[in-house]
N, C-alpha and C positions, 0 to 999 in steps of 0.2 A: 812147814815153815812156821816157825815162832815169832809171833810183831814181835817189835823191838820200839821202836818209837815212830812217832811224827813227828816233823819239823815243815817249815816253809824256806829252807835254803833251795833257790830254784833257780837252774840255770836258763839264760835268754830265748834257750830253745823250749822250754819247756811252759816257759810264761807266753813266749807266741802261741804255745799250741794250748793254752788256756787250762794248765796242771792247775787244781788248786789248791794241792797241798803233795807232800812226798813222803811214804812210807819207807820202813826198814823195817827190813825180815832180817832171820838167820835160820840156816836150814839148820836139822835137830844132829843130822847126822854127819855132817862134816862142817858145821859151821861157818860156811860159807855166807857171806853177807851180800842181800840184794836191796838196792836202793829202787822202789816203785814210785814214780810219779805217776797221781790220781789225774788223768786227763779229763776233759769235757769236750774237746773239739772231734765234731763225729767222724770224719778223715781219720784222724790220728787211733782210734779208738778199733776201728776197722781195721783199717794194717795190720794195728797190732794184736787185734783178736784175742786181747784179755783185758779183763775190765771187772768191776762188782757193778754192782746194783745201779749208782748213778752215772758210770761210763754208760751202759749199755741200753739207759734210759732216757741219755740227751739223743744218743744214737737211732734207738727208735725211733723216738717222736720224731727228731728232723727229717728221718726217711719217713716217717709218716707224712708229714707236709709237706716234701717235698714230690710224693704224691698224690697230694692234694686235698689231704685230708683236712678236718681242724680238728689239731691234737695241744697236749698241754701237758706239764710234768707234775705231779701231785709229789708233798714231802710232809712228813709230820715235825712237827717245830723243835719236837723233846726229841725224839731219838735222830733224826738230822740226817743220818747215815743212810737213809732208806730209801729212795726213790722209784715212783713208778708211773705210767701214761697213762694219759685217760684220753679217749679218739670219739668224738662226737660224730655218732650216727643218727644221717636223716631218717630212716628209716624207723626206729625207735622215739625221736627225736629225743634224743636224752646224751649225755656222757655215759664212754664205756671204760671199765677197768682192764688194762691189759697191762701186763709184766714181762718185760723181756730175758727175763731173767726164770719165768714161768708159766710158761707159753700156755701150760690146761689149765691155768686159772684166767679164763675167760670172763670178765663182769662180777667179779667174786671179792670188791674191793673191804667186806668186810672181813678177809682173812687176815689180814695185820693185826686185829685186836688181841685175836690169840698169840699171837708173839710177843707182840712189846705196847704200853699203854700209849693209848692215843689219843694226845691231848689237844693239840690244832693241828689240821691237814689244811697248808695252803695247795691251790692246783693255780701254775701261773703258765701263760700262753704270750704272746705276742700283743695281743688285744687289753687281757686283763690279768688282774690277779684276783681270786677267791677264798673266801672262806669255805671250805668244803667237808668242813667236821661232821 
């Protein structure tokens, strides 16, 4: 599939289910145009069992919390696109890095540097927001 653009034309249903923005593809081989709405509502994400990096990382966390963990979404400011969880364990007592999106990167929160430059990481929870750089 080849992006095509972004826009924020969004229909009722998709602003309830908390889209926050909507993609256009076009497949390479028959040109086919698919409109994706970028979801955040972890229900909706589920269902429909496709998602990048920030569906699948509102997703975790909230299944994280919801059993019972204290978890939090970490984002870097400049590339924006990226998001991943971090789940505080008592045991360590520390924040842990986990990516849903890359389940063997266990606590491995400095692999981002090697992809794209990182310039502020906030991590925001319910409680707080952080500076995490």
């Amino acid at each position: 599939m080849k992006f095509l653009e972004v826009n924020s034309e969004m229909t009722d249903e998709e602003r309830k289910l908390c889209a926050i923005k909507v993609e256009h593809y076009e497949c390479g081989f028959c040109n086919h145009k698919v409109r994706y709405p970028r979801y955040n509502h972890p229900i909706k994400v589920l269902k429909q069992r496709t998602g990048g990096c920030s569906e699948w990382a509102v997703a975790f966390t909230c299944l994280c919390v919801a059993l019972g963990h204290k978890a939090r979404l970490c984002f870097d400011l400049v590339e924006k696109d990226y998001i991943w969880t971090e789940v505080y364990l008592n045991e360590y007592k520390r924040w842990i890095h986990l990516d849903a999106l890359e389940p063997q990167l266990i606590d491995s929160p400095l692999v981002y540097e090697d992809r794209f430059e990182i310039n502020c990481v906030l991590a925001f929870s319910a409680e707080e927001v952080v500076d995490v750089t």
